[in-house]
C-alpha positions, 0 to 999 in steps of 0.5 A: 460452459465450454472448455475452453471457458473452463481452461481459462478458470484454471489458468486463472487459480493457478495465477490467483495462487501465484500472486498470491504468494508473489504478495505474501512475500512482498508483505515481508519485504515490506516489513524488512525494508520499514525496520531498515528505515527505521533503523536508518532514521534512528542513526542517520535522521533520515530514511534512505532514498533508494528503499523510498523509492522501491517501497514505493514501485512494491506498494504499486505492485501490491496494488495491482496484485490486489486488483487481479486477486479481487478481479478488479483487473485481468492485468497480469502482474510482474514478471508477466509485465513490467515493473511498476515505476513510481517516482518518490513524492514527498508528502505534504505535511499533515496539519492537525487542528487542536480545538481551542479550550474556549471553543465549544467541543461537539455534543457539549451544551453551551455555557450560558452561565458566567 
């Protein structure tokens, strides 16, 4: 292995250590911005715009911390780059299926006797 190889592993630790503390705080950022949003839908019936929005550019940049950390990725991550931006998309709301009583339930036998 050559040197100059092994100063790059090192550089390489020393950046998996420091994003992996950039990702632990961003963990607890996390944390506090959802108790906000919480409190803020319990008294104003709705999440606040602006932490929707920068929930959701620390979501991407936990992402791409995940990606250099599991070395899916070389890419540094802010402050070494920018910012990631990511604009709020509001979500389609999730339909769920109820199976009808009448309906036959997966692993039951048929009723055959009426």
């Amino acid at each position: 292995m050559l040197v100059e190889d092994r100063e790059h592993h090192i550089f390489k630790l020393l950046f998996i250590i420091l994003f992996w503390v950039f990702f632990r705080v961003a963990t607890v950022v996390m944390v506090i911005i959802s108790l906000i949003q919480w409190g803020s839908l319990w008294f104003q019936d709705e999440p606040r715009e602006s932490l929707l929005k920068f929930s959701s550019q620390l979501t991407l940049f936990q992402a791409q911390i995940t990606k250099y950390l599991t070395f899916q990725s070389d890419e540094k991550v802010f402050p070494f780059a920018d910012w990631p931006d990511a604009p709020i998309k509001p979500e389609a709301p999730v339909e769920v299926a109820v199976p009808d009583e009448a309906e036959e339930q997966p692993g039951e036998k048929p009723d055959t006797e009426k």
